[in-house]
Backbone as CSV, one residue per row, in Angstrom:
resi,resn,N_x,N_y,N_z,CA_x,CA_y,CA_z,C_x,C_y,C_z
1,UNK,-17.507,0.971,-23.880,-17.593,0.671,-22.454,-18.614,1.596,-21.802
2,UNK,-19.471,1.214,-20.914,-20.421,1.628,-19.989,-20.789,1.264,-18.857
3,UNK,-21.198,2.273,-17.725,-21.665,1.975,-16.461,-22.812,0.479,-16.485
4,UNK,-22.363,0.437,-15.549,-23.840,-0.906,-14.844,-24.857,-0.190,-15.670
5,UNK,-25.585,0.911,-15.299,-26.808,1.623,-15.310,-27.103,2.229,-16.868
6,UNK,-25.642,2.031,-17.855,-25.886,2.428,-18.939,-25.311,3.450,-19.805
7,UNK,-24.889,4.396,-18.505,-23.878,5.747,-18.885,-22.881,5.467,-19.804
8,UNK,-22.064,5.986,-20.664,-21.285,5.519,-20.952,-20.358,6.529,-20.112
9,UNK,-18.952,5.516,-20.825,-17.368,5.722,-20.121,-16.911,6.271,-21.445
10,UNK,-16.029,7.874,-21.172,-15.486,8.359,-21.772,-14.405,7.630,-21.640
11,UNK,-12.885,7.931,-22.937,-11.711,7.478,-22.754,-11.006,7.943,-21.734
12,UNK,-10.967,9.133,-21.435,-10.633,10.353,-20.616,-10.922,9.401,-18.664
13,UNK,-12.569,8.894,-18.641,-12.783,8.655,-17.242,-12.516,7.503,-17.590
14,UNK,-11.949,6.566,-18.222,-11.532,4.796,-18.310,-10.039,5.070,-18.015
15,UNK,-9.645,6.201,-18.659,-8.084,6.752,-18.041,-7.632,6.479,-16.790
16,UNK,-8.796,7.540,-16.156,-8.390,7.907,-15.001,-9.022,6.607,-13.617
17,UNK,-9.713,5.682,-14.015,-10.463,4.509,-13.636,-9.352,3.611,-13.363
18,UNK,-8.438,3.353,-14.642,-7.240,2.306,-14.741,-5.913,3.070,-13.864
19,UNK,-5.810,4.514,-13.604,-4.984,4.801,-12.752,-5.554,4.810,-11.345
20,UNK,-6.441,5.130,-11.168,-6.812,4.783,-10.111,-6.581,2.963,-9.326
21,UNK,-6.717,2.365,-10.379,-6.502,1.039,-9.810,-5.466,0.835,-9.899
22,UNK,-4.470,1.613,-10.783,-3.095,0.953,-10.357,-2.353,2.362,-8.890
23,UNK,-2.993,2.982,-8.474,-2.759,3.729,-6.952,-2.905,2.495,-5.866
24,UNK,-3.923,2.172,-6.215,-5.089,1.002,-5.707,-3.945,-0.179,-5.320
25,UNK,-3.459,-0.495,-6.453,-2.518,-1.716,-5.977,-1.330,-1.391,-5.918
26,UNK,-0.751,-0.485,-5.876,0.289,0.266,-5.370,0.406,0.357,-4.004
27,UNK,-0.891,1.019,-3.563,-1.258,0.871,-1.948,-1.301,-0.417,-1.317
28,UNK,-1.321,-1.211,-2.003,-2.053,-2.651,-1.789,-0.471,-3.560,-1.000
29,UNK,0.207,-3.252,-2.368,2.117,-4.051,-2.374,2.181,-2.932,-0.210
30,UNK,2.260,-1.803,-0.231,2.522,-1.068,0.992,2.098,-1.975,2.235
31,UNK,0.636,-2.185,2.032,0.111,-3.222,3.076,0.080,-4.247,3.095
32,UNK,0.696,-5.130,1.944,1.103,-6.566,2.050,2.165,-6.572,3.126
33,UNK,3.543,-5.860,2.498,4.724,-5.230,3.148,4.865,-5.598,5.073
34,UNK,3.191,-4.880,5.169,3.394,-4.548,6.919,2.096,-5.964,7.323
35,UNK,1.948,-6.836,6.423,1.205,-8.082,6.877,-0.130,-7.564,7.315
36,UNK,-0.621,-6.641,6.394,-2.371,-6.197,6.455,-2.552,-6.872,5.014
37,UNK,-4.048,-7.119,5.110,-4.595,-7.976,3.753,-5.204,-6.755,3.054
38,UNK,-5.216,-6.633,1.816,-5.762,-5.166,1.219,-6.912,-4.896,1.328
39,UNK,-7.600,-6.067,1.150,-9.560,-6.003,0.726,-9.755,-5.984,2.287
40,UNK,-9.693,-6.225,3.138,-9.613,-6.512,4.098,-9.329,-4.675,5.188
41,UNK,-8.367,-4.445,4.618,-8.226,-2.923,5.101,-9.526,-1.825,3.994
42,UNK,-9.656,-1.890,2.508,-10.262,-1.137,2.398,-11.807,-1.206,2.884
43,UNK,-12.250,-2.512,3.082,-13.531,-2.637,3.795,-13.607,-1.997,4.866
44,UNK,-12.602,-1.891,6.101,-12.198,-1.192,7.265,-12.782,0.192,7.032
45,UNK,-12.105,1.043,5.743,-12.069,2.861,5.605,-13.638,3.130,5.586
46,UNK,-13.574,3.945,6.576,-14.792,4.771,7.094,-15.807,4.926,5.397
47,UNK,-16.658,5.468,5.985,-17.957,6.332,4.554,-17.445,7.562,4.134
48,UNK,-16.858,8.332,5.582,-16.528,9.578,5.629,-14.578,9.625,4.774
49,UNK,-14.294,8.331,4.061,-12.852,8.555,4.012,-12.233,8.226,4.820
50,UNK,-12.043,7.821,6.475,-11.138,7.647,7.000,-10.725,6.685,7.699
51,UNK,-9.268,6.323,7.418,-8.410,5.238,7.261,-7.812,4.763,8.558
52,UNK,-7.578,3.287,8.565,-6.847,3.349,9.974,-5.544,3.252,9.862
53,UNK,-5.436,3.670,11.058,-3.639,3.673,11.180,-2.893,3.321,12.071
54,UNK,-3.581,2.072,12.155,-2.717,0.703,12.829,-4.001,-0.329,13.274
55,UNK,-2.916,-1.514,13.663,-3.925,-2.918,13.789,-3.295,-3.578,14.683
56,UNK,-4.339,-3.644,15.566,-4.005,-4.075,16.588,-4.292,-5.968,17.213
57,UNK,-3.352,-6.813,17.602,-4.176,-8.162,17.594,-3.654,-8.295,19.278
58,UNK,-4.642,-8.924,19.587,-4.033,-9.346,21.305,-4.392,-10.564,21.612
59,UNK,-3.764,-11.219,21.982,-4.184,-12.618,22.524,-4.507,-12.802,23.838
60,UNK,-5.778,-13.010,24.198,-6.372,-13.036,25.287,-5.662,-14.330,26.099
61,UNK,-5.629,-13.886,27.899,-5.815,-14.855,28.129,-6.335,-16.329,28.647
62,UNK,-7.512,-16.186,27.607,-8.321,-17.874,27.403,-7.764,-18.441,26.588
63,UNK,-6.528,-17.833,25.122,-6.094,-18.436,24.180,-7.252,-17.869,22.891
64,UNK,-7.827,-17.346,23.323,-8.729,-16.708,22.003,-7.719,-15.209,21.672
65,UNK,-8.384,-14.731,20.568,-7.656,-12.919,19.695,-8.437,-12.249,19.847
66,UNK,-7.869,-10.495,19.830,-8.842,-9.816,19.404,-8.286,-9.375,18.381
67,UNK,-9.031,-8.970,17.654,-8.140,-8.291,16.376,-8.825,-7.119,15.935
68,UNK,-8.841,-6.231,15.856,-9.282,-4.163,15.588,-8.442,-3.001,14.608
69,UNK,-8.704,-3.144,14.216,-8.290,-1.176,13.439,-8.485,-0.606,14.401
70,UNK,-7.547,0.330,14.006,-8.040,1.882,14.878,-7.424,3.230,14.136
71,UNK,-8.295,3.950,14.505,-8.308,5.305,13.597,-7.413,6.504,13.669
72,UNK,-6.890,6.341,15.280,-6.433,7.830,15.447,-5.110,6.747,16.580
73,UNK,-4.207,7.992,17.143,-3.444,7.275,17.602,-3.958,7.155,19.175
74,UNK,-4.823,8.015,19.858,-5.590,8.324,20.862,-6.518,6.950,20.921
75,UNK,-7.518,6.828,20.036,-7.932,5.379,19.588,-7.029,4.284,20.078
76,UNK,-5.893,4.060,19.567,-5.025,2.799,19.804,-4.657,2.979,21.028
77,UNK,-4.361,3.604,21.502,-4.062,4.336,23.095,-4.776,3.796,23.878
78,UNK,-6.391,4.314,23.635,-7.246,3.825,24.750,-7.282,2.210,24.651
79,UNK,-7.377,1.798,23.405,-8.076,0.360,22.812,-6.621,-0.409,23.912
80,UNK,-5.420,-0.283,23.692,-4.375,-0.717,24.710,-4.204,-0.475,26.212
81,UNK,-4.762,0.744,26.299,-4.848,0.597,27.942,-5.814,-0.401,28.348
82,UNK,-6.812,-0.611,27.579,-8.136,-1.227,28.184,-7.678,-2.722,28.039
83,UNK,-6.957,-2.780,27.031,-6.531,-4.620,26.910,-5.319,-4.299,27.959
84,UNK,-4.962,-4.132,28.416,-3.507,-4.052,29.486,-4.339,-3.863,30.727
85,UNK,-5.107,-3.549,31.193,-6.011,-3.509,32.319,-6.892,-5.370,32.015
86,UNK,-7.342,-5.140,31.687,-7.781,-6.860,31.095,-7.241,-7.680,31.467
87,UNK,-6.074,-7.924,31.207,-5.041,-8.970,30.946,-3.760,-8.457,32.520
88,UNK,-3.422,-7.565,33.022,-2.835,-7.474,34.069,-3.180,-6.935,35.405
89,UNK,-4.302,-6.295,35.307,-5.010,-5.296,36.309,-3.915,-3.917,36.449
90,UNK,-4.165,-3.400,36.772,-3.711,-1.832,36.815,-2.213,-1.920,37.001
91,UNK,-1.689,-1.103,36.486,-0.352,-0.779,36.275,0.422,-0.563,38.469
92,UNK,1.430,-1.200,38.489,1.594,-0.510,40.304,2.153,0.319,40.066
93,UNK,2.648,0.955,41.110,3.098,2.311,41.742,4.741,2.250,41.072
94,UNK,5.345,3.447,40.400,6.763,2.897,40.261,7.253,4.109,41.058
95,UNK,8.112,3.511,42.082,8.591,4.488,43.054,10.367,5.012,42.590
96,UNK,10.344,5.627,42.128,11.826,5.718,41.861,13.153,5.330,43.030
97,UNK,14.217,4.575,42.387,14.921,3.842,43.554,14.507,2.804,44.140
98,UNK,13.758,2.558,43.779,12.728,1.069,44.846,13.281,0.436,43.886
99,UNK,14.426,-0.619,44.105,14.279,-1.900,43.038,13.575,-2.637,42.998
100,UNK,12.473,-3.101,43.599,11.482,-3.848,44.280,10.299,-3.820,43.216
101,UNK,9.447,-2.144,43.150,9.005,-1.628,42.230,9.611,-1.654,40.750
102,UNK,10.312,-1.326,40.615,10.885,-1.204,38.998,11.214,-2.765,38.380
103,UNK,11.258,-3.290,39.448,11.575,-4.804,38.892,9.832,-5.398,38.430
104,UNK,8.840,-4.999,39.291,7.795,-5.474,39.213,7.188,-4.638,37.796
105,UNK,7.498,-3.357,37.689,6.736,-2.911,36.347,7.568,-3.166,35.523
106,UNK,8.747,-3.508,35.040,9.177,-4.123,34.032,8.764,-5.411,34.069
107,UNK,8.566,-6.384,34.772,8.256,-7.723,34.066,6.382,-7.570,33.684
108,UNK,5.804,-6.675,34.302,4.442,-6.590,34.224,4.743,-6.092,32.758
109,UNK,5.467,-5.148,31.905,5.466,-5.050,30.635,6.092,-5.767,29.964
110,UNK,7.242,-6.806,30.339,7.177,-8.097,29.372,6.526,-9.131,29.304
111,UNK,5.819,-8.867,30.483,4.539,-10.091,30.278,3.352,-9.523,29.438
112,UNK,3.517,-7.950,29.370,1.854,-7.726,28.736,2.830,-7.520,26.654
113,UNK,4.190,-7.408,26.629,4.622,-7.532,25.268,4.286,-8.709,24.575
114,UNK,4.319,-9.824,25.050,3.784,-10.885,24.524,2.361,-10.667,24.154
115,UNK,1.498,-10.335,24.719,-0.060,-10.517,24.418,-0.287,-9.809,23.277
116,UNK,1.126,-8.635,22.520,-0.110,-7.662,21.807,1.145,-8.063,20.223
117,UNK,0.402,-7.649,19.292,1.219,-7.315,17.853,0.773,-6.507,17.432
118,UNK,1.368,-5.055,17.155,0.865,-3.666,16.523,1.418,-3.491,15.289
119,UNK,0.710,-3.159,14.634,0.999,-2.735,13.234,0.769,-1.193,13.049
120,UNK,1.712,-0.184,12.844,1.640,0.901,12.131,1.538,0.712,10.757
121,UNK,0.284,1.497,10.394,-0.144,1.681,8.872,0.262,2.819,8.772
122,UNK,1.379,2.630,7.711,1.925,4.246,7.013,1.248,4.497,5.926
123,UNK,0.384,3.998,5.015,-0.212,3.601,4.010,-1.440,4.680,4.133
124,UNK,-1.859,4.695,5.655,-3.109,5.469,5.979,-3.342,7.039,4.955
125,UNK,-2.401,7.717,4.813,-2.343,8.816,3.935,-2.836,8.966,2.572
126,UNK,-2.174,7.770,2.143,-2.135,7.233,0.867,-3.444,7.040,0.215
127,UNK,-4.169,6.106,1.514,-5.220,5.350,0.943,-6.303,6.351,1.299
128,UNK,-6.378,7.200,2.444,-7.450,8.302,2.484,-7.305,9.092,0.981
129,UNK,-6.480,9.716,0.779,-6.176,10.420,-0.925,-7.403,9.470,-2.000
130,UNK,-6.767,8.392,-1.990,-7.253,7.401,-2.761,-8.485,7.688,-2.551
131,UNK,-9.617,7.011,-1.489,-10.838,7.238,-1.091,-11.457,8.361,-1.947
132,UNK,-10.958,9.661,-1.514,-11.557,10.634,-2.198,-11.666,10.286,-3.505
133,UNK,-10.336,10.248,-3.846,-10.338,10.290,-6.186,-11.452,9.062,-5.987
134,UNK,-11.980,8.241,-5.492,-13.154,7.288,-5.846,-14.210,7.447,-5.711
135,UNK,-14.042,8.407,-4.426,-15.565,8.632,-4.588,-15.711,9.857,-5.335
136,UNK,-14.894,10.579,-6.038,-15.451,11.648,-7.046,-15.795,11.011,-8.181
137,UNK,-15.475,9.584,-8.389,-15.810,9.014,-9.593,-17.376,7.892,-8.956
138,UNK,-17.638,8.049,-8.284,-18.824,7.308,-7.789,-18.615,5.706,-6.859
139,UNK,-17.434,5.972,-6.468,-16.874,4.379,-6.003,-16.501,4.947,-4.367
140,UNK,-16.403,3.325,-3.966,-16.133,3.259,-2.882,-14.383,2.583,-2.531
141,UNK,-13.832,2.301,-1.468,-12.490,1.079,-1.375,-12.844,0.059,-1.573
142,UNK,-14.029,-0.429,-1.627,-14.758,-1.955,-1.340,-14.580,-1.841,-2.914
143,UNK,-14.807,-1.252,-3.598,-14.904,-1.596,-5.105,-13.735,-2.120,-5.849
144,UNK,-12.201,-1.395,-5.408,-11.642,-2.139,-5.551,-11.169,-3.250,-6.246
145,UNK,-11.476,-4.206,-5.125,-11.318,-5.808,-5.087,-12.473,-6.335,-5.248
146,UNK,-13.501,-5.728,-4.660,-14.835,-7.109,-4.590,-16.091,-6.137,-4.870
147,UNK,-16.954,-6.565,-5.259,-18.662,-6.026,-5.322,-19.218,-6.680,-5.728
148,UNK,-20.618,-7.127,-4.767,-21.517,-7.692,-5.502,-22.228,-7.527,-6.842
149,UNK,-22.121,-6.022,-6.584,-23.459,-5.668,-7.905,-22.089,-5.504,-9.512
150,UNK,-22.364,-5.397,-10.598,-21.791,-4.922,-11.574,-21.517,-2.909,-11.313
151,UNK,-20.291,-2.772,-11.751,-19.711,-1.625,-12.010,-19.712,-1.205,-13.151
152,UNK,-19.402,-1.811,-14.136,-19.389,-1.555,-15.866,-19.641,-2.774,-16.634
153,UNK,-19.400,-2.311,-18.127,-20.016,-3.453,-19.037,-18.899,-2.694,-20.272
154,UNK,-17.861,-3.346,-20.265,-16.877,-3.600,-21.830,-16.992,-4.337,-22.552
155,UNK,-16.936,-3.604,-23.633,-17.146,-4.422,-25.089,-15.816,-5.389,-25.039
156,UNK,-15.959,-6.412,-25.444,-14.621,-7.453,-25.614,-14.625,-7.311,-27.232
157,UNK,-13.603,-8.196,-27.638,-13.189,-8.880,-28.921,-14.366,-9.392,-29.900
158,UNK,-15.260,-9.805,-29.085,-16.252,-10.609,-29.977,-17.643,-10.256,-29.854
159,UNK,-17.300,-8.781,-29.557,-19.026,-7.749,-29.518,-19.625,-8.250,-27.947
160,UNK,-19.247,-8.935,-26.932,-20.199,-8.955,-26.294,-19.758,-8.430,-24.879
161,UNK,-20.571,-7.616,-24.251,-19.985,-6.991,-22.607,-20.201,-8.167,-21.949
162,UNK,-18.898,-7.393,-21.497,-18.479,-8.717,-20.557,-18.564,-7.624,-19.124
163,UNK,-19.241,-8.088,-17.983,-19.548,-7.224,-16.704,-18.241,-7.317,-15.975
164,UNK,-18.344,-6.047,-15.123,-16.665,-6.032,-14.068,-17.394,-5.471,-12.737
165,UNK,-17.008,-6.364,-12.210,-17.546,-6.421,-10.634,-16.730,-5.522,-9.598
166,UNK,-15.439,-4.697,-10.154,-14.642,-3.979,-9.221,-13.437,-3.344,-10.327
167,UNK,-12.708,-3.026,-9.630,-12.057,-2.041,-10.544,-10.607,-3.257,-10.910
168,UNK,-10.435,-3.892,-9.997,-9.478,-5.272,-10.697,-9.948,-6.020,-11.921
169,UNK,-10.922,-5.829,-12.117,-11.722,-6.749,-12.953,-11.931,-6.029,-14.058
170,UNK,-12.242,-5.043,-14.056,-12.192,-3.436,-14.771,-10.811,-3.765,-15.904
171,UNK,-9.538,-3.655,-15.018,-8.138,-3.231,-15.269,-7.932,-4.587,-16.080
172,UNK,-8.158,-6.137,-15.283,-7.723,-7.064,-16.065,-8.615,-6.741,-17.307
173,UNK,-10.054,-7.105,-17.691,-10.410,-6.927,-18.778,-9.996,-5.664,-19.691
174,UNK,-9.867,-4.449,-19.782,-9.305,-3.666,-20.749,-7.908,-4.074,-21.217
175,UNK,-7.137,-4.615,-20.333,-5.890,-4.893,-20.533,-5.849,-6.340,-21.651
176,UNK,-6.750,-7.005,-20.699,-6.996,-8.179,-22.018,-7.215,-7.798,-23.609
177,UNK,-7.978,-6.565,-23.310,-8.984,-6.115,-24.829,-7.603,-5.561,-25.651
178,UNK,-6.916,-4.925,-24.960,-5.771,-4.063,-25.514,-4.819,-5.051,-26.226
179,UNK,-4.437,-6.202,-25.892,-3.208,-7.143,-25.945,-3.814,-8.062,-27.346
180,UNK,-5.091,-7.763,-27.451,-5.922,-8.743,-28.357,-4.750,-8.504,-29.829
181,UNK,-4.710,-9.482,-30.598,-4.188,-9.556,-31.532,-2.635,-8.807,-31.672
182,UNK,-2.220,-8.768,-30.487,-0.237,-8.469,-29.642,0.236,-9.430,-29.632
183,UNK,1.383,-9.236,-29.911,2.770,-10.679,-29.441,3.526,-9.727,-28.427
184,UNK,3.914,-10.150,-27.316,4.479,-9.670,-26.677,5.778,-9.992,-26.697
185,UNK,7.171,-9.221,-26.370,8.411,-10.139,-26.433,9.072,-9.019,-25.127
186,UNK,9.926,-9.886,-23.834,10.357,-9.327,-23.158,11.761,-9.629,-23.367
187,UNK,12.470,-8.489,-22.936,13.932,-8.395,-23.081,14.765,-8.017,-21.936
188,UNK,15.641,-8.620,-20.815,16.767,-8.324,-19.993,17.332,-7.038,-20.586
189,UNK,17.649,-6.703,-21.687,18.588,-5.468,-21.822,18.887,-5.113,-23.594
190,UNK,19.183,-3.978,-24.242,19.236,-3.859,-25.095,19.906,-4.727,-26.087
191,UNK,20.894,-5.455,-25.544,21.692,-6.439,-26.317,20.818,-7.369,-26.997
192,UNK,19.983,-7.992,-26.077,18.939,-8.941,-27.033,17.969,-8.929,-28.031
193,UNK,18.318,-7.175,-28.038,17.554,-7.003,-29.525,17.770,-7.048,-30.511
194,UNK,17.345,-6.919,-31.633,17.924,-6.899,-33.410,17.586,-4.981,-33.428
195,UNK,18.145,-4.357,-34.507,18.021,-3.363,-34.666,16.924,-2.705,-35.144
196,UNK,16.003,-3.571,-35.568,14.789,-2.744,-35.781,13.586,-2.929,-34.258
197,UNK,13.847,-3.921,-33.675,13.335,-3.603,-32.433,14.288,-2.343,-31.625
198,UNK,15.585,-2.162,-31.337,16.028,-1.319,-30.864,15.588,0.034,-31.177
199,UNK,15.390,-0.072,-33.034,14.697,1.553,-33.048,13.520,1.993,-32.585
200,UNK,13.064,0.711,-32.504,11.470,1.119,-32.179,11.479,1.513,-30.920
201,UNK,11.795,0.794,-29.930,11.704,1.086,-28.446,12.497,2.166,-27.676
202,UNK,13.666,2.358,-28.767,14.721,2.999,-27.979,15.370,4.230,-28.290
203,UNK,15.483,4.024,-30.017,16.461,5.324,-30.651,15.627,6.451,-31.435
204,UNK,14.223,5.606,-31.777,13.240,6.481,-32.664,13.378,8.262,-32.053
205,UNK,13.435,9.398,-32.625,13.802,10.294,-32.170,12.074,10.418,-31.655
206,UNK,11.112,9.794,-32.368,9.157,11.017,-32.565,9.089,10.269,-31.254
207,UNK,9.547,9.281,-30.759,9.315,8.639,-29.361,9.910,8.666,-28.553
208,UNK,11.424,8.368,-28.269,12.486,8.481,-27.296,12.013,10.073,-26.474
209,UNK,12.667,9.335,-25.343,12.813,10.979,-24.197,14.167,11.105,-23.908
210,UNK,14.905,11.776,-24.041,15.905,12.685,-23.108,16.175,13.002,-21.770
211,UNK,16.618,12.438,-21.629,17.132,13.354,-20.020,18.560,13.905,-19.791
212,UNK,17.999,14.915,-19.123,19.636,15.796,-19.329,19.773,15.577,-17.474
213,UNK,21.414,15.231,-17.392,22.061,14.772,-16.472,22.657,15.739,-16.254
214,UNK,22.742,16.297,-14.924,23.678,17.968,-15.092,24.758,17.119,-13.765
215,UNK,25.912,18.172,-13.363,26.873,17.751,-12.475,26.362,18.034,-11.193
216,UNK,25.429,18.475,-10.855,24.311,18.263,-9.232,24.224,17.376,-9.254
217,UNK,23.230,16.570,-10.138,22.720,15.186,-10.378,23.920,13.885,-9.942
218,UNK,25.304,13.929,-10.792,25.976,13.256,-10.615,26.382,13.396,-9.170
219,UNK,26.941,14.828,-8.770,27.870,14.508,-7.223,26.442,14.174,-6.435
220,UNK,25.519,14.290,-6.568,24.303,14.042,-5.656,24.229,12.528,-5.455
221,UNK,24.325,11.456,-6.928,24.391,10.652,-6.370,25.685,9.908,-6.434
222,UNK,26.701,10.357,-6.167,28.072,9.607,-6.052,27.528,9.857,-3.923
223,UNK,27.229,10.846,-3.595,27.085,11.172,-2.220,26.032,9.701,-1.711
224,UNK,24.918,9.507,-2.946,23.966,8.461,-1.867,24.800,7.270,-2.316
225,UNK,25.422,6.977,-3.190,26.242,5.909,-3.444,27.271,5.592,-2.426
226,UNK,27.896,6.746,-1.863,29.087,6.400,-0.914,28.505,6.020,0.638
227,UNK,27.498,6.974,0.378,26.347,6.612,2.438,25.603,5.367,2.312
228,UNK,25.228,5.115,1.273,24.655,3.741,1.454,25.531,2.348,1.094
229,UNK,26.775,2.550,0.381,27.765,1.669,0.019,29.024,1.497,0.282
230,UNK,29.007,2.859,1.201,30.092,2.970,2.017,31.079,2.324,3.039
231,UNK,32.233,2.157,3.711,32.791,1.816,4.577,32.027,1.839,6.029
232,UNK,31.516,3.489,5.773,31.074,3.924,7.829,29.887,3.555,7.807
233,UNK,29.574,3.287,8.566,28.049,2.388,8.783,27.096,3.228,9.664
234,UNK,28.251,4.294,10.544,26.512,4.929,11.644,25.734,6.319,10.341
235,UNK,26.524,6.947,9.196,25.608,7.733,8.502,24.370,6.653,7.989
236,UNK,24.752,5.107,7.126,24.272,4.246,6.700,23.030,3.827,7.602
237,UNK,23.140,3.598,9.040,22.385,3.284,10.059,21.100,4.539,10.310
238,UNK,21.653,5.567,10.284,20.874,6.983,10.732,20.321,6.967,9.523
239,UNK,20.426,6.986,8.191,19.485,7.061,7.107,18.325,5.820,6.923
240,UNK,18.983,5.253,7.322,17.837,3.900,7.481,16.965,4.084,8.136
241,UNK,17.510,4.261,9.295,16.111,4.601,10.836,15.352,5.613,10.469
242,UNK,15.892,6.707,9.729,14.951,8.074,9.380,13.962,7.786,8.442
243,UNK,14.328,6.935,6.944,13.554,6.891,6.090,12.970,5.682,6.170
244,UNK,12.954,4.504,6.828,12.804,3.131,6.703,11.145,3.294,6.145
245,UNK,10.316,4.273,7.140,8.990,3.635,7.737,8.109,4.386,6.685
246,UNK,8.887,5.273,5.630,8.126,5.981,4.476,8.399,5.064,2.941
247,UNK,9.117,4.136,3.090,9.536,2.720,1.873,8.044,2.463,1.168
248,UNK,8.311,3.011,0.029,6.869,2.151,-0.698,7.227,1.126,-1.434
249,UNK,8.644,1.689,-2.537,9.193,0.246,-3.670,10.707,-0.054,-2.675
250,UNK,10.355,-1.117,-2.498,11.690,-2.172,-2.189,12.190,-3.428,-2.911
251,UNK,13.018,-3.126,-3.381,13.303,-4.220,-4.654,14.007,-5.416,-3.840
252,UNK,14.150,-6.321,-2.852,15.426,-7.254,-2.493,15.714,-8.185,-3.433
């Protein structure tokens, strides 16, 4: 395997190429999650690395959108005052005790809730990190998913490079090259095996790992077992609200 330009690819940087793309789509499942498109956000991330962190859509009213990233939370701030001035003219006076007033700036903000849909990107962290490890390897976010020009050239099965236009393309082809002449067999659970598949995968001592389970471990999680499966529902409720918005794997 070798660069576009000829370099070759150590095993060592094809390593770290194929983890990188699976960060890549790791990040990717995060922003499906919050209804951002991936290729779509990494085209967004700055030259300099930096990511946005939130998306903003407003529906004008002619019946047309706007639709924007924004970078900082000051950014989204202004970008919303200026569409809320747009769309209602200036905020009135709220006089405390005036029901008169308070009635008028509350419906002026359920009329301007309709116009907007915000998206917090928690992902933003993630994917700045990312940025960097790519561009120490000579890449950009755009590479990714899409590029015009060629990125590398892998040898396939039958001697001939086959070009990879992004690092998806990268990951599917090695993965192809790897599986070449594999049978694959998937299994629900140890039962469906015969015993010489079981040794192989499972009991071989030069392969198997260990893990030692100490009695922290256990009362630790009999504790998240009882708060999340529990009878009382406001600890259940308060752990939710705290951790909800840091969720990367959600299995439903």
């Amino acid at each position: 395997m070798k660069k576009a330009d000829g370099a070759p690819v150590t095993a060592e940087q094809l390593s770290e190429l194929v983890d990188l793309y699976s960060r890549a789509a790791h990040v990717s499942q995060g922003l499906r999650r919050c209804g951002i498109d991936p290729q779509e956000y990494f085209e967004a991330i700055r030259e300099g690395g930096d990511c946005p962190v939130g998306h903003v859509t407003v529906r004008e009213s002619d019946g047309t959108s706007t639709q924007k990233y924004l970078y900082s939370a000051e950014e989204q701030h202004a970008f919303l005052h200026e569409a809320e001035l747009r769309l209602a003219g200036p905020a009135p006076e709220v006089i405390p005790g005036n029901a008169e007033s308070e009635t008028a700036a509350a419906e002026r903000a359920a009329d301007l809730a309709r116009h907007f849909d915000i998206i917090d990107i928690f992902e933003a962290a993630n994917c700045k990190a990312l940025a960097a490890d790519l561009a120490a390897h000579g890449l950009s976010p755009r590479d990714v998913f899409d590029n015009e020009n060629e990125l590398f050239l892998v040898s396939t099965a039958d001697k001939t490079d086959a070009p990879a236009k992004s690092l998806e393309e990268l990951f599917r082809l090695v993965r192809a090259n790897g599986q070449t002449g594999l049978r694959i067999q998937r299994y629900k659970g140890l039962g469906e095996m015969n015993a010489e598949q079981l040794w192989e995968t499972t009991m071989d001592p030069a392969t198997r790992k260990m893990i030692k389970v100490t009695m922290e471990d256990a009362i630790m999680a009999d504790r998240m077992f009882t708060l999340l499966m529990g009878d009382v529902v406001e600890p259940r409720r308060d752990y939710i609200e705290k951790h909800a918005a840091g969720v990367k794997d959600l299995d439903i």
